[in-house]
N, CA, C and O atoms as a DFTB+ gen file, in Angstrom:
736 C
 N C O
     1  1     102.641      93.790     176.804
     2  2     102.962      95.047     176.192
     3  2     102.896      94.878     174.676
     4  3     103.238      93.814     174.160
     5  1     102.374      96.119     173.814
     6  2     102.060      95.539     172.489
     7  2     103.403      96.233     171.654
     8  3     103.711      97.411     171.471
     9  1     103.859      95.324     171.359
    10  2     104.893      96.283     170.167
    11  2     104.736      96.865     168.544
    12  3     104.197      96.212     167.651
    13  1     105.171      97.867     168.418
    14  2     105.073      98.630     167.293
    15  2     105.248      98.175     166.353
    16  3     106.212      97.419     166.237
    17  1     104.244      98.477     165.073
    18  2     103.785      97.542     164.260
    19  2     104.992      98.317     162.985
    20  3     105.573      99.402     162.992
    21  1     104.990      97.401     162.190
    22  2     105.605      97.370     161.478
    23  2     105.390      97.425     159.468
    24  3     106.030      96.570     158.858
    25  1     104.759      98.140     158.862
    26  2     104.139      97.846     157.973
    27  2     104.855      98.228     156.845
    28  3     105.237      99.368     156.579
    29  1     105.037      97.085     156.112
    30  2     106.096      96.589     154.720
    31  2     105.353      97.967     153.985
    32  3     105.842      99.095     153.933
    33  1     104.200      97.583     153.510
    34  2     103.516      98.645     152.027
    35  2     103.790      99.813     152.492
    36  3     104.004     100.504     151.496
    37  1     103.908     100.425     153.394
    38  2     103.882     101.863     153.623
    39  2     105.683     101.843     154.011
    40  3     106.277     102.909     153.844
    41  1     106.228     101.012     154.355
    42  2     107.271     100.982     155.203
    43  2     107.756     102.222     156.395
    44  3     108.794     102.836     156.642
    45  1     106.561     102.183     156.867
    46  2     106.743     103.057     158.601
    47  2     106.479     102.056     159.512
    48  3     105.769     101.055     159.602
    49  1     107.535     102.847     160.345
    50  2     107.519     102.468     161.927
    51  2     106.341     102.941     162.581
    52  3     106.435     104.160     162.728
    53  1     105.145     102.432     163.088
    54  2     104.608     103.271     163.522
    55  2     104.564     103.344     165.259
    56  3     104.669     102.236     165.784
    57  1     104.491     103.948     165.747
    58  2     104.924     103.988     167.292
    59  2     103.232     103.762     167.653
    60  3     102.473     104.535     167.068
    61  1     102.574     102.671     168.652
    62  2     101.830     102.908     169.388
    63  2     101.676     103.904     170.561
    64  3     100.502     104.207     170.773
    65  1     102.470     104.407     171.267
    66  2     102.299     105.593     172.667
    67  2     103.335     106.726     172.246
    68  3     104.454     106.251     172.049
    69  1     103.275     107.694     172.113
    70  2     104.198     108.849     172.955
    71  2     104.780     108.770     173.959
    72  3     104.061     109.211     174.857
    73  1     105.698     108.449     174.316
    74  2     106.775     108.069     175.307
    75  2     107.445     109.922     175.422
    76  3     107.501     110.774     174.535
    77  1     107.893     110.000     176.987
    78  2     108.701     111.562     176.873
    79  2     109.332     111.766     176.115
    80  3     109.045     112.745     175.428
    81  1     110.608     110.955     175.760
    82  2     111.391     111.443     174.392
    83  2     111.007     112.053     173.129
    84  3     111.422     113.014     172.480
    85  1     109.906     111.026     172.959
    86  2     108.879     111.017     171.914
    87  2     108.551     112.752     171.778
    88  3     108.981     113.412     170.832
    89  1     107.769     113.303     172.828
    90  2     106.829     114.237     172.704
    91  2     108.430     115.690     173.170
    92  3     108.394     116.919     173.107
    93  1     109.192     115.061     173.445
    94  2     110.623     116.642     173.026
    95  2     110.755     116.075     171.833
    96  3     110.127     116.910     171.182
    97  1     111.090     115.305     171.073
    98  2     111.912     115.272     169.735
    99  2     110.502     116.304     169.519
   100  3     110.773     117.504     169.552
   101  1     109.153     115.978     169.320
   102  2     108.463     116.878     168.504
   103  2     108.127     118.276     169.255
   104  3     107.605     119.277     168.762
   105  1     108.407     118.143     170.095
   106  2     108.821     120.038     170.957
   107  2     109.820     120.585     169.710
   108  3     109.442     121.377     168.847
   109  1     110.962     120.090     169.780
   110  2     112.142     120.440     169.661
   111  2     112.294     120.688     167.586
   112  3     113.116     121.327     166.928
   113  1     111.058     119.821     167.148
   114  2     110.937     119.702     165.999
   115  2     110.294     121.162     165.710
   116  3     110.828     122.024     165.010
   117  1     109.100     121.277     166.352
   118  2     108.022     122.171     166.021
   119  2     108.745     123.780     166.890
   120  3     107.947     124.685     167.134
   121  1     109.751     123.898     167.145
   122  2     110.156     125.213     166.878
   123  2     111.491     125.520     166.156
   124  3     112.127     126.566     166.289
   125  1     111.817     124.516     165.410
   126  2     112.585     124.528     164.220
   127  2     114.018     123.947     164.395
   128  3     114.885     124.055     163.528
   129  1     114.177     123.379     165.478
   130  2     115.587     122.766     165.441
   131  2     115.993     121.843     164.772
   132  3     115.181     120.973     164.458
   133  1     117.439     121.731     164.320
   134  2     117.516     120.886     163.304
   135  2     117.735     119.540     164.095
   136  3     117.926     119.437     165.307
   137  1     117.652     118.317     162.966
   138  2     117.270     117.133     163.167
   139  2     118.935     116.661     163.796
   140  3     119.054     116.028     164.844
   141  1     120.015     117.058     163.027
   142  2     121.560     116.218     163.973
   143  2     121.466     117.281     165.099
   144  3     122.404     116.872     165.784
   145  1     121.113     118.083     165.597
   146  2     120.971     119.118     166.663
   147  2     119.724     118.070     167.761
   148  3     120.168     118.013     168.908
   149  1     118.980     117.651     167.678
   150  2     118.259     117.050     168.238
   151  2     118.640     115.506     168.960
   152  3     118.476     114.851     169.989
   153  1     119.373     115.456     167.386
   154  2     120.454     113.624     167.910
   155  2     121.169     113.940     168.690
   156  3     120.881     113.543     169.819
   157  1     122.123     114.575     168.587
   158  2     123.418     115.217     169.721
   159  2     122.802     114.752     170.583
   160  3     122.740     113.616     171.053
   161  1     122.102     116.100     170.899
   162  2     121.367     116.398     172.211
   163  2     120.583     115.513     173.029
   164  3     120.582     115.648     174.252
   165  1     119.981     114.706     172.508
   166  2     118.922     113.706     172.861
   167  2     119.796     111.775     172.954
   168  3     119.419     110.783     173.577
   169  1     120.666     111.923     172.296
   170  2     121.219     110.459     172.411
   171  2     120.246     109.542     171.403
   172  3     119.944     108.360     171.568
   173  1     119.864     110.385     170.366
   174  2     119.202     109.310     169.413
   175  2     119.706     109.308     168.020
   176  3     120.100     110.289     167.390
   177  1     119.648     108.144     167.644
   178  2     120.105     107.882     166.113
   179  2     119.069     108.706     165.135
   180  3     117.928     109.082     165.402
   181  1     119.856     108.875     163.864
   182  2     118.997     109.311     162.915
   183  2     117.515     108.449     162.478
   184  3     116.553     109.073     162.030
   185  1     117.496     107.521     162.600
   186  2     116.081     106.503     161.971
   187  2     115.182     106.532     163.354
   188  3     113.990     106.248     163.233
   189  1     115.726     106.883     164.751
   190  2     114.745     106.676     165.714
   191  2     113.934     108.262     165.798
   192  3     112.739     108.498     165.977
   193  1     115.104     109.219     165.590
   194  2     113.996     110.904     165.081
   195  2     113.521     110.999     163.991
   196  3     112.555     111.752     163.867
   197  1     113.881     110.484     163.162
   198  2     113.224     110.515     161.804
   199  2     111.826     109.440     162.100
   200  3     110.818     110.124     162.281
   201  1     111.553     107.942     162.185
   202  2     110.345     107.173     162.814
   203  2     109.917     107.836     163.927
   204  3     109.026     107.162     164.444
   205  1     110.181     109.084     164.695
   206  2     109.661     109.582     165.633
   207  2     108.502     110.564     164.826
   208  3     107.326     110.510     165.186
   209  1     108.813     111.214     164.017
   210  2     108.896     112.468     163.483
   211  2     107.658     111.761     162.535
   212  3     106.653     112.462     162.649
   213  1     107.489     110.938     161.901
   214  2     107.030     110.273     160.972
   215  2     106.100     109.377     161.174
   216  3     105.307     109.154     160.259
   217  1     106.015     108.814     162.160
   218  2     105.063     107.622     162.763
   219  2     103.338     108.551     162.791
   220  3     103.342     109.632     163.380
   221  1     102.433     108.229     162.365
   222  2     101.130     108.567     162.734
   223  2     100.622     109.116     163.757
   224  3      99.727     109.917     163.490
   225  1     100.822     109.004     164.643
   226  2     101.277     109.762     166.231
   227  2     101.733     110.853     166.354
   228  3     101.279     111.881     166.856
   229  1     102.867     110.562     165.770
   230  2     104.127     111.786     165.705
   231  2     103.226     112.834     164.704
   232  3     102.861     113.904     165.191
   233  1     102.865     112.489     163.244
   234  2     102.405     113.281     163.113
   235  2     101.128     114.138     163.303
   236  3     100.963     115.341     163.097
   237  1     100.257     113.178     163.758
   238  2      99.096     114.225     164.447
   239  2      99.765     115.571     165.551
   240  3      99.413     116.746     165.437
   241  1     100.670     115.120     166.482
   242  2     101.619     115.445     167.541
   243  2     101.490     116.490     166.573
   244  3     100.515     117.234     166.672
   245  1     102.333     116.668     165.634
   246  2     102.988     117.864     165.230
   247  2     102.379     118.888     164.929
   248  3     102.546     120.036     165.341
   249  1     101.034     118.137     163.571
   250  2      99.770     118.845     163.861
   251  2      99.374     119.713     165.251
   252  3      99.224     120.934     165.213
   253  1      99.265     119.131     166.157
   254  2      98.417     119.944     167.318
   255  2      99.707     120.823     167.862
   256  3      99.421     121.912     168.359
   257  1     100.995     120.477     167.816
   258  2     102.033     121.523     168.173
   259  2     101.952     123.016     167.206
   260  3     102.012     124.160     167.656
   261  1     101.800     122.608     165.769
   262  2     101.648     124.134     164.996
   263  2     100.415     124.438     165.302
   264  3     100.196     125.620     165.037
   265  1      99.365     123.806     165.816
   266  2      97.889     124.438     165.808
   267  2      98.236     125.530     166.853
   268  3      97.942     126.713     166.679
   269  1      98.970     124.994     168.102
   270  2      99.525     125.924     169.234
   271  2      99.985     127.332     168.868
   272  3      99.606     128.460     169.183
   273  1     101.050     126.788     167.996
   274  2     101.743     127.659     167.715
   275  2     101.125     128.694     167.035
   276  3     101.162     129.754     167.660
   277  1     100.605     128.734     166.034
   278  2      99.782     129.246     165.080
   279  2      98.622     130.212     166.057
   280  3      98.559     131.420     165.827
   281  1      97.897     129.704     166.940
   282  2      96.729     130.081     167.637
   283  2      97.665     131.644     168.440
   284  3      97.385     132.815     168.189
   285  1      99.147     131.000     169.732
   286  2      99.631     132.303     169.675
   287  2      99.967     133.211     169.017
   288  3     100.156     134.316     169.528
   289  1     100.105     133.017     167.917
   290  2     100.922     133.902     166.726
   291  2      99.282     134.991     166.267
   292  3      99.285     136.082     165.696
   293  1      98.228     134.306     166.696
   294  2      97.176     134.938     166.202
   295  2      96.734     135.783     167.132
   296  3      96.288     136.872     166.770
   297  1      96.783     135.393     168.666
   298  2      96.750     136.038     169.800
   299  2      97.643     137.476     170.207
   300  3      97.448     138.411     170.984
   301  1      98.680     137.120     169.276
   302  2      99.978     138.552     169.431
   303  2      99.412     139.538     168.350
   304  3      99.182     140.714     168.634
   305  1      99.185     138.995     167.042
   306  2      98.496     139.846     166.197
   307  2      97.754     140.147     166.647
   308  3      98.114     141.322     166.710
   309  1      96.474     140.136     167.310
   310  2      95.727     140.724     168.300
   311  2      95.670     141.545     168.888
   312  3      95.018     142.581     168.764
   313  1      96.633     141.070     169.938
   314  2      97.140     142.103     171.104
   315  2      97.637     143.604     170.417
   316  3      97.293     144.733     170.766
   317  1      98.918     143.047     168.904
   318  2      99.573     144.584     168.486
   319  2      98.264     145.146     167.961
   320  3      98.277     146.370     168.094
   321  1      97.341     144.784     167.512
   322  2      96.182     145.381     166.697
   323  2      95.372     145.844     167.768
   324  3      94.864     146.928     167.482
   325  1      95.112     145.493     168.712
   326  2      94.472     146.241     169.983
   327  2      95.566     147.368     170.542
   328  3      95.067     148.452     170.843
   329  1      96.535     147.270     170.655
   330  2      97.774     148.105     171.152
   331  2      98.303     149.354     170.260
   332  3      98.832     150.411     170.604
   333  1      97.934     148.794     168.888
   334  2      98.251     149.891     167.578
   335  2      97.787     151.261     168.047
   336  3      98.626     152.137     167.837
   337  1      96.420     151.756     168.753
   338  2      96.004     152.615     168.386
   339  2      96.233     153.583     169.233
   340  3      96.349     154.778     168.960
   341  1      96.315     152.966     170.493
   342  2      97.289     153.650     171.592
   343  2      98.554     154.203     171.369
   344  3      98.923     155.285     171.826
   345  1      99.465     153.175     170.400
   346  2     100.638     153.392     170.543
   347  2     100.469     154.691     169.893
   348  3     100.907     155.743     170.360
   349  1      99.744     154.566     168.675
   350  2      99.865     156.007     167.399
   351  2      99.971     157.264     168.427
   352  3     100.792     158.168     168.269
   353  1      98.930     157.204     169.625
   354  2      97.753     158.327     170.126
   355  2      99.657     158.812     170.859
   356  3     100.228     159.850     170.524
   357  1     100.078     158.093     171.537
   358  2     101.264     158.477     172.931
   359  2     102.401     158.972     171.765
   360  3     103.256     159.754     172.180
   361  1     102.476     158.532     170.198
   362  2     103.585     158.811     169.207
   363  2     102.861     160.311     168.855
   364  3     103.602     161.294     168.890
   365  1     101.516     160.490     168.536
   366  2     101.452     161.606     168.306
   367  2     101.828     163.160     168.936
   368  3     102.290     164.230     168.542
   369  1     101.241     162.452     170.340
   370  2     101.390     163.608     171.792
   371  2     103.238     163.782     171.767
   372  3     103.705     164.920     171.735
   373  1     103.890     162.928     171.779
   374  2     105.356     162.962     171.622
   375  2     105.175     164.249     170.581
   376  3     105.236     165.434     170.910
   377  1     105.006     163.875     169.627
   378  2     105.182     164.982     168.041
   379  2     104.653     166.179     168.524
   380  3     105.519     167.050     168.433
   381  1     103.571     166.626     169.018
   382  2     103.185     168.047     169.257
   383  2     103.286     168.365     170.784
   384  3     102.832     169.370     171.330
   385  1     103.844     167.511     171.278
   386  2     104.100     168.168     173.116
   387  2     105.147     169.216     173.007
   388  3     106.154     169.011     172.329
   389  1     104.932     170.461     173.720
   390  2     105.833     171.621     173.837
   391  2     106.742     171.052     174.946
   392  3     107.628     171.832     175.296
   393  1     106.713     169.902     175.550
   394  2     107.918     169.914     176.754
   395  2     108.632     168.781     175.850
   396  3     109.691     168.414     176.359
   397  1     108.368     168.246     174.840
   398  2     109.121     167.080     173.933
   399  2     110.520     167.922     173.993
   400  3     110.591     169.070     174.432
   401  1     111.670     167.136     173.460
   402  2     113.053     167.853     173.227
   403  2     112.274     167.578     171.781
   404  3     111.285     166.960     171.386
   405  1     113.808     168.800     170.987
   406  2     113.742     168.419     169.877
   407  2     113.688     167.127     168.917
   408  3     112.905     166.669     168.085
   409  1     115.458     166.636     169.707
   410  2     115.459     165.306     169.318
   411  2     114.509     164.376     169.234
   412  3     114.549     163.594     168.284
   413  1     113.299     164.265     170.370
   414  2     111.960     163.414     170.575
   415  2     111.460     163.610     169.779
   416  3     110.981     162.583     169.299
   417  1     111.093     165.043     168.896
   418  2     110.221     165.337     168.000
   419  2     110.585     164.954     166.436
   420  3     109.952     164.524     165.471
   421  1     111.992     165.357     166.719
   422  2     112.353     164.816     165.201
   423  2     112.243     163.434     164.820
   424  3     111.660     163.042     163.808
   425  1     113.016     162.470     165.948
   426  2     112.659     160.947     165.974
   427  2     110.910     160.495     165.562
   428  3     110.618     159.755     164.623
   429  1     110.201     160.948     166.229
   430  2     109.011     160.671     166.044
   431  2     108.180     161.317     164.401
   432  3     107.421     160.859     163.547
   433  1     108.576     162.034     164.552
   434  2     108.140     162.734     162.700
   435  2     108.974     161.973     161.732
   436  3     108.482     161.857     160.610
   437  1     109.896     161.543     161.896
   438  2     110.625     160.781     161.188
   439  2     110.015     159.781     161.304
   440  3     109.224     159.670     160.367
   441  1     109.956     158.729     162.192
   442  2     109.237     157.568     162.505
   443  2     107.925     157.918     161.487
   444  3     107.828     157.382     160.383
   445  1     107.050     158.769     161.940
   446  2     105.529     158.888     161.145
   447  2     106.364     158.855     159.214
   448  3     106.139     158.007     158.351
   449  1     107.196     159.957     159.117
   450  2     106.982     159.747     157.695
   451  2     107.499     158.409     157.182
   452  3     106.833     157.772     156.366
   453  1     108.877     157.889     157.721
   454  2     109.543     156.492     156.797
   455  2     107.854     155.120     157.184
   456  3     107.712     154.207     156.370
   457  1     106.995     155.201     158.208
   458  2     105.949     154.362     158.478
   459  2     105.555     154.713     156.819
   460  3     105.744     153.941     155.879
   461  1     104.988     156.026     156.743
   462  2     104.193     156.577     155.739
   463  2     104.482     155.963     154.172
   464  3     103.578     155.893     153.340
   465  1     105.718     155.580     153.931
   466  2     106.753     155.645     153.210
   467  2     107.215     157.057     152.571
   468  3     107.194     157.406     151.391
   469  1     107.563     157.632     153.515
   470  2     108.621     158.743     152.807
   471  2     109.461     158.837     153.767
   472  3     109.515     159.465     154.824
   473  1     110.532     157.626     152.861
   474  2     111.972     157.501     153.950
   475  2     112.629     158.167     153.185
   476  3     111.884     158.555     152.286
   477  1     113.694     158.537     153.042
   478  2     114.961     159.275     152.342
   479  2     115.582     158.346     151.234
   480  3     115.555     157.141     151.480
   481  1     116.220     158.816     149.867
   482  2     116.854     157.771     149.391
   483  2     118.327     157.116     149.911
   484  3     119.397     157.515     149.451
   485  1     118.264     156.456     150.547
   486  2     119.586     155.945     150.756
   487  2     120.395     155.008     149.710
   488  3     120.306     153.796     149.516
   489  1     121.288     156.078     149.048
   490  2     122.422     155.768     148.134
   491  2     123.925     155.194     148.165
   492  3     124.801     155.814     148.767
   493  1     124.150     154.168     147.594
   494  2     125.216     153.496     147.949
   495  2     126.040     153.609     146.379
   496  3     125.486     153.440     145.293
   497  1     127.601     153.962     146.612
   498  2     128.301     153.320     145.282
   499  2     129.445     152.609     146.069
   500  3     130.000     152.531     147.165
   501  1     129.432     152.104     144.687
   502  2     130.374     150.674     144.254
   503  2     131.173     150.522     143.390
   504  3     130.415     150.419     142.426
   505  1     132.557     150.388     142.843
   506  2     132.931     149.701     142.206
   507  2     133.590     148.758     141.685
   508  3     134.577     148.339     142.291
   509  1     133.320     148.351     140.790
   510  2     132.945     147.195     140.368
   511  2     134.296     146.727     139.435
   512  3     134.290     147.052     138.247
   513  1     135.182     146.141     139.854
   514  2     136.472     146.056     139.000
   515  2     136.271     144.180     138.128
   516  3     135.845     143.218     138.768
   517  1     136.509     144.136     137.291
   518  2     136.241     143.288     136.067
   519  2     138.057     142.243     136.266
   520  3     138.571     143.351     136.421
   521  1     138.783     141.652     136.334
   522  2     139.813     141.253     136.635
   523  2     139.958     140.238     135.271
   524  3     139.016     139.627     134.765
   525  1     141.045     140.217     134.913
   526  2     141.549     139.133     133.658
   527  2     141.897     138.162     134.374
   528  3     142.259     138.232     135.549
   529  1     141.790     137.005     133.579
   530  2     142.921     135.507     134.829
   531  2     144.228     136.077     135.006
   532  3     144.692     135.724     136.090
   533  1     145.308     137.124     134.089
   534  2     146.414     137.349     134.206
   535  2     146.453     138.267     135.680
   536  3     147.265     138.078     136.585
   537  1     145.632     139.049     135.675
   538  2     145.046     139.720     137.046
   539  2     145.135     139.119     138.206
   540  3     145.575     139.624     139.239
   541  1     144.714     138.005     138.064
   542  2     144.322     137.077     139.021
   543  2     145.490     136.093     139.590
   544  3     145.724     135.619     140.702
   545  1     145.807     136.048     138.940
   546  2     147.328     135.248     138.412
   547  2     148.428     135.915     139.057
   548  3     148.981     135.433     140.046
   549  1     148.680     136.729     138.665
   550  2     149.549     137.938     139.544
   551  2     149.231     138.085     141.158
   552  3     150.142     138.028     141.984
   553  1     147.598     138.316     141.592
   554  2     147.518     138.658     142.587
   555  2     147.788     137.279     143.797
   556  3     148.101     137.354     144.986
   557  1     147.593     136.394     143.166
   558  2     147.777     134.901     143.584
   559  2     149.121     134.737     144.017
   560  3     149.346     134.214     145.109
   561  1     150.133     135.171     143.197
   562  2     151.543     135.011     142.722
   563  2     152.105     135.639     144.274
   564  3     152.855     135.102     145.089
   565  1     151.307     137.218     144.325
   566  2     151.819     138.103     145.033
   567  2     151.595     137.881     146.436
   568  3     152.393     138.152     147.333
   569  1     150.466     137.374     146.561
   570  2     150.203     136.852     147.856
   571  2     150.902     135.614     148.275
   572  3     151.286     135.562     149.443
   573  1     151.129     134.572     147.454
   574  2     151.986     133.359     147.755
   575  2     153.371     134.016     147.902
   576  3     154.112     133.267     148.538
   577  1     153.994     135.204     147.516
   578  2     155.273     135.643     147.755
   579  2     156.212     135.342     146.691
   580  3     157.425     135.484     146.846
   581  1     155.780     135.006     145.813
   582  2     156.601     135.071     144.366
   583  2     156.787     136.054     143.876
   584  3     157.903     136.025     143.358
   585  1     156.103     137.355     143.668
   586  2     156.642     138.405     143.711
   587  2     156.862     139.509     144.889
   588  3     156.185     140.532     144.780
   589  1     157.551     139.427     145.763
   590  2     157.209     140.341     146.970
   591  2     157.238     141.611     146.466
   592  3     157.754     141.899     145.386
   593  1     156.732     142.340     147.165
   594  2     156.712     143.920     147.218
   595  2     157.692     144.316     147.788
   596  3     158.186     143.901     148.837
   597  1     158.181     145.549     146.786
   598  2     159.340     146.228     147.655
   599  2     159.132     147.808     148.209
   600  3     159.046     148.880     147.611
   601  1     159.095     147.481     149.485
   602  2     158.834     148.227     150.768
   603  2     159.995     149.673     150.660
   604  3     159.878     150.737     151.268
   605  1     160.868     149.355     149.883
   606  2     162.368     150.527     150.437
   607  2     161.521     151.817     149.856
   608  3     160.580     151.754     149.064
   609  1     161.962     152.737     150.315
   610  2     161.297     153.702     149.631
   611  2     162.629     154.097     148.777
   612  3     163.794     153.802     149.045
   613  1     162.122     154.857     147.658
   614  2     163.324     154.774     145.905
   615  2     164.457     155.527     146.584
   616  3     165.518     154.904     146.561
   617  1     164.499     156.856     147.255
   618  2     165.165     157.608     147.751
   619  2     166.444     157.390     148.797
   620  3     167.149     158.224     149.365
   621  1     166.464     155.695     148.827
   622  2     167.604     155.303     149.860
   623  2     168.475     155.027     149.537
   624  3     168.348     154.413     148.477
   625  1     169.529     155.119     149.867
   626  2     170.815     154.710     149.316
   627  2     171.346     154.097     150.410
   628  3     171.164     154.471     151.569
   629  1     172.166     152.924     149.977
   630  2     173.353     152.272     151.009
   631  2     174.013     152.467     151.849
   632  3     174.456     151.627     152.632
   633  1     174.264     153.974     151.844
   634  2     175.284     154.932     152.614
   635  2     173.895     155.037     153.786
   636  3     174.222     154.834     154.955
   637  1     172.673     155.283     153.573
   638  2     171.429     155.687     154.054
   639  2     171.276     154.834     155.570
   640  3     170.812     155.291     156.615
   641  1     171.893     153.272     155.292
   642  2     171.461     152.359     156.426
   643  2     172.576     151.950     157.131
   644  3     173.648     151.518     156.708
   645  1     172.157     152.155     158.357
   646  2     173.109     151.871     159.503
   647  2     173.107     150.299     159.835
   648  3     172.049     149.754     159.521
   649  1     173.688     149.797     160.177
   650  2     174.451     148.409     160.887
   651  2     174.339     148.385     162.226
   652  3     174.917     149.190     162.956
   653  1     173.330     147.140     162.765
   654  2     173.367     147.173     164.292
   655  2     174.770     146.289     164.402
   656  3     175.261     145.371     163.745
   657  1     175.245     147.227     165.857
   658  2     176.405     147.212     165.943
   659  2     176.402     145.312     166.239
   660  3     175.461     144.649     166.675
   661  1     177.936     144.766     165.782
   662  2     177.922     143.158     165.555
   663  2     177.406     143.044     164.374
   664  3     177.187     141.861     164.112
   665  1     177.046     143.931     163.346
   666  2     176.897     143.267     162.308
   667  2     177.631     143.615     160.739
   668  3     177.658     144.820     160.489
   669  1     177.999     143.046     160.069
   670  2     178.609     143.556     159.054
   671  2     178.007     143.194     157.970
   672  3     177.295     142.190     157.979
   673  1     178.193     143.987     156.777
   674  2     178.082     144.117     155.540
   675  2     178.321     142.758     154.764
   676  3     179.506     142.428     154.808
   677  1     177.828     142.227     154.341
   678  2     178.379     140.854     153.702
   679  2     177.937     139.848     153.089
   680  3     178.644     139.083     152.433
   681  1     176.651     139.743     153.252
   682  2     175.584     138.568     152.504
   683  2     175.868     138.932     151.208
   684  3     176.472     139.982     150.990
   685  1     175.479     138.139     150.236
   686  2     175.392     137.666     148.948
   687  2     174.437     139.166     147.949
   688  3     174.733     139.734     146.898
   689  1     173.297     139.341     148.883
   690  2     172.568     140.060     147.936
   691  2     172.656     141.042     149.070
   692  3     171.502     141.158     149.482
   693  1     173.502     141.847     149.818
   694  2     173.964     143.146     150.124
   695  2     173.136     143.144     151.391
   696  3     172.563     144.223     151.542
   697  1     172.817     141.959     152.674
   698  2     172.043     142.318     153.527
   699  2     173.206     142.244     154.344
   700  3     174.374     142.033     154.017
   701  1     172.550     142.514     155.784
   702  2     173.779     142.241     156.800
   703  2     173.263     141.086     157.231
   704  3     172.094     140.747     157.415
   705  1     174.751     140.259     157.435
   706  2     175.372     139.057     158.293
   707  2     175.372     139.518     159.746
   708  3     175.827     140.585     160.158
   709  1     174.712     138.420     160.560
   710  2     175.686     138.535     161.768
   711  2     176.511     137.765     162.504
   712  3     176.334     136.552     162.392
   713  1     177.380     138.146     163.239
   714  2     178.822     137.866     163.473
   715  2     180.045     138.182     163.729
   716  3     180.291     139.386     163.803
   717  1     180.798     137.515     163.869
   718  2     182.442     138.269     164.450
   719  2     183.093     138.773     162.881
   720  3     183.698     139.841     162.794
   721  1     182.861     137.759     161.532
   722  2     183.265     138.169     160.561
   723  2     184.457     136.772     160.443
   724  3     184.522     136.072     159.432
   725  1     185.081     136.621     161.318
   726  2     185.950     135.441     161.340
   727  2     185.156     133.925     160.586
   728  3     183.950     133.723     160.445
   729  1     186.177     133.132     160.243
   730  2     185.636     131.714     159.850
   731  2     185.580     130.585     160.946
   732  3     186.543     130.355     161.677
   733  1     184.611     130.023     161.002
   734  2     183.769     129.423     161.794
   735  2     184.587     127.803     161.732
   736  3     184.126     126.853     162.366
């Protein structure tokens, strides 16, 4: 069995055969998956997909995988460019058929003009607030809870809030305690 040569000046691995692994890493390459997505998956180290990927082999491989690829991609352009003219002919009959609904007709005239380019302007606003660090600073503050917000609405008064029953009047900063009231 001959083993894979090894060459200092260039420093590649170069693989003599395509082995199965071999020919998925470059499947798996040539429709865009990423390279630690491939390790996972495959049980290979980074230097054995990377010398996969890289070896003279590998790259002709890859070569003839985009030639593939490329050749269908030319075959579909095709097909829509053979298919285009039909499609227009069945979009038009839609547009002037008297049994169309409205809705069909409008969709489709619409369709013809935004194709045409005469889409509508679609307008968006925004604004745009400019913030100081003191701004920023504050809102930081407020969210960490250094300054809380106060929720009471101005109009309440003390007399205003009831006491669930067991509880009395008594904390430090006027909340309710609960308890018998006795010392513990």
């Amino acid at each position: 069995m001959a083993m894979p040569t090894f060459t200092r000046a260039a420093s590649r691995y170069n693989l003599l055969k395509l082995h199965g692994r071999h020919l998925e890493v470059h499947r798996r390459l040539s429709v865009g998956q990423p390279l630690v997505q491939i390790m996972r998956e495959l049980g290979m180290s980074r230097s054995t997909v990377n010398y996969t990927r890289d070896c003279d082999l590998g790259q002709a491989r890859m070569g003839e995988l985009q030639g593939e690829r490329d050749k269908k991609a030319i075959d579909v352009q095709r097909e829509i460019a053979e298919f285009a003219p039909l499609a227009l002919e069945g979009m038009v009959a839609l547009a002037v058929d008297p049994n169309s609904s409205q809705r069909t007709k409008f969709d489709t005239n619409r369709w013809f003009l935004e194709t045409a380019g005469f889409s509508p302007t679609h307008k968006s606003e925004s604004t745009v607030a400019h913030l100081s660090r003191d701004d920023i600073a504050k809102m930081r503050d407020d969210a960490a809870g250094a300054n809380p917000i106060d929720v009471t609405p101005a109009d309440v008064t003390p007399a205003d809030v009831t006491l669930v029953e067991g509880e009395k009047s008594g904390g430090a900063n006027g909340s309710a305690v609960s308890g018998s009231g006795g010392d513990d």
